[in-house]
N, C-alpha and C positions, 0 to 999 in steps of 0.2 A: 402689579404690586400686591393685588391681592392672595396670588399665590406666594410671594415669600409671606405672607404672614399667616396665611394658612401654612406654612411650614415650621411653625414657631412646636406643632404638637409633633414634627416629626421627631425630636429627640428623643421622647418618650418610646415610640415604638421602637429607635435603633436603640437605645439602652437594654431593653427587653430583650433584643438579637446577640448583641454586644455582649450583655451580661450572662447569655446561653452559651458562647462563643469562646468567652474571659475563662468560665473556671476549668481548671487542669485537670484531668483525669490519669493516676496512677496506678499502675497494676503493679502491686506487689506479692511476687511468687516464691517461694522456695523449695515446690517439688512439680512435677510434673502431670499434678490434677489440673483439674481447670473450677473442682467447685473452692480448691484452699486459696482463695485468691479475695484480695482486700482490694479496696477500691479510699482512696483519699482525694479530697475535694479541697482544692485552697483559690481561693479567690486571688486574683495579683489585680492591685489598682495603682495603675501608673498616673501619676499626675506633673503633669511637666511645673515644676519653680519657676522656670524663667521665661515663664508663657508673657507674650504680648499680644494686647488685643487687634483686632483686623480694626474694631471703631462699632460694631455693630451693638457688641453687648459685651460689656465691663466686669462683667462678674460671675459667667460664667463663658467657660473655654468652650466646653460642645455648644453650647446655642450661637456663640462666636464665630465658630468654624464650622457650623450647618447654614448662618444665616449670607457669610463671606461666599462659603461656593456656590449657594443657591443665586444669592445676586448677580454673580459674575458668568454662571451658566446660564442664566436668565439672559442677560444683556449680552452675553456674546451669541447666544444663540440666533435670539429676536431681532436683535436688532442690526448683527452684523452680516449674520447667514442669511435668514430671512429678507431684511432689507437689501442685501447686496442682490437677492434672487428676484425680489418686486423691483429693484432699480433693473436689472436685467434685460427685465421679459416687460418691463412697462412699455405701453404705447407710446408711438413715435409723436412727439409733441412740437420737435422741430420742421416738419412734413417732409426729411427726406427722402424717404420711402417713397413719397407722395410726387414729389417732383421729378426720381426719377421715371418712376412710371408713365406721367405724364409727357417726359420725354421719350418714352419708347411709341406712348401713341402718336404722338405728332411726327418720329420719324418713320412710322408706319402708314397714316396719314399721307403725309409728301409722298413718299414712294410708291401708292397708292393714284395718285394724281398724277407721277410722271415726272416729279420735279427733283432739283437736285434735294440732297439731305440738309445742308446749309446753303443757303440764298448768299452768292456775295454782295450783293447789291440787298441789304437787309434792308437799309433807307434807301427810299427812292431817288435815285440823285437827282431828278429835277428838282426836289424841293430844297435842297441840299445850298447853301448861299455861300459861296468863294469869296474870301477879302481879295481886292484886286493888289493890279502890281503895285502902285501907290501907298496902300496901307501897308502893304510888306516891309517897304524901304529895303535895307541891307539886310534883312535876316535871314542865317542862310536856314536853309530848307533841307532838313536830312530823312529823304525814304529810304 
């Protein structure tokens, strides 16, 4: 924020450019010297009538339309480009990265030991408690 209001002096310097820019320069010859030659200077200032403000500044048009493209160059820069590049590249917060790695050592690990890569027997079935036939009753059973 500090820089759009440090831009509040930028008009001044583009007027100076602007107004180097703005006046016409005419060469008016009618022989084929180069010193018989007149030079006219008219200033042209265009001022648009049916100007509407952006909201920034009411009363005049260039601090208007300095103050609109600065904000919006500001905030899409900063916060769209920039933020979408820190959302990007920011560290992994969910620890997927984390998890998988952790599954590459444990299946390096295992195979290191000799064992298979997934255990089917992950629970020990001894500990493992079966409702008997009784508590089943009728219910059919789908493996």
């Amino acid at each position: 924020m500090a820089g759009i209001i440090k831009l509040r002096n930028l008009p001044i310097i583009q007027r100076c450019v602007w107004n180097h820019f703005a006046k016409t320069s005419r060469t008016i010859s009618t022989s084929k010297k180069n010193s018989d030659t007149a030079t006219t200077v008219s200033e042209s200032k265009t001022e648009d009538k049916n100007w509407v403000s952006y909201g920034f500044d009411y009363n005049s048009q260039e601090d208007d339309t300095n103050a609109h493209h600065a904000s919006y160059f500001f905030s899409i820069t900063l916060c769209v480009v920039f933020g979408g590049f820190a959302w990007a590249y920011a560290p992994d917060v969910h620890m997927r990265d984390w998890a998988q790695r952790e599954a590459y050592l444990e299946l390096h690990r295992r195979e290191k030991a000799g064992l298979k890569p997934i255990d089917p027997n992950y629970v020990n079935p001894k500990t493992v408690t079966l409702p008997s036939e009784n508590d089943l009753c009728d219910v059919e059973i789908i493996i």
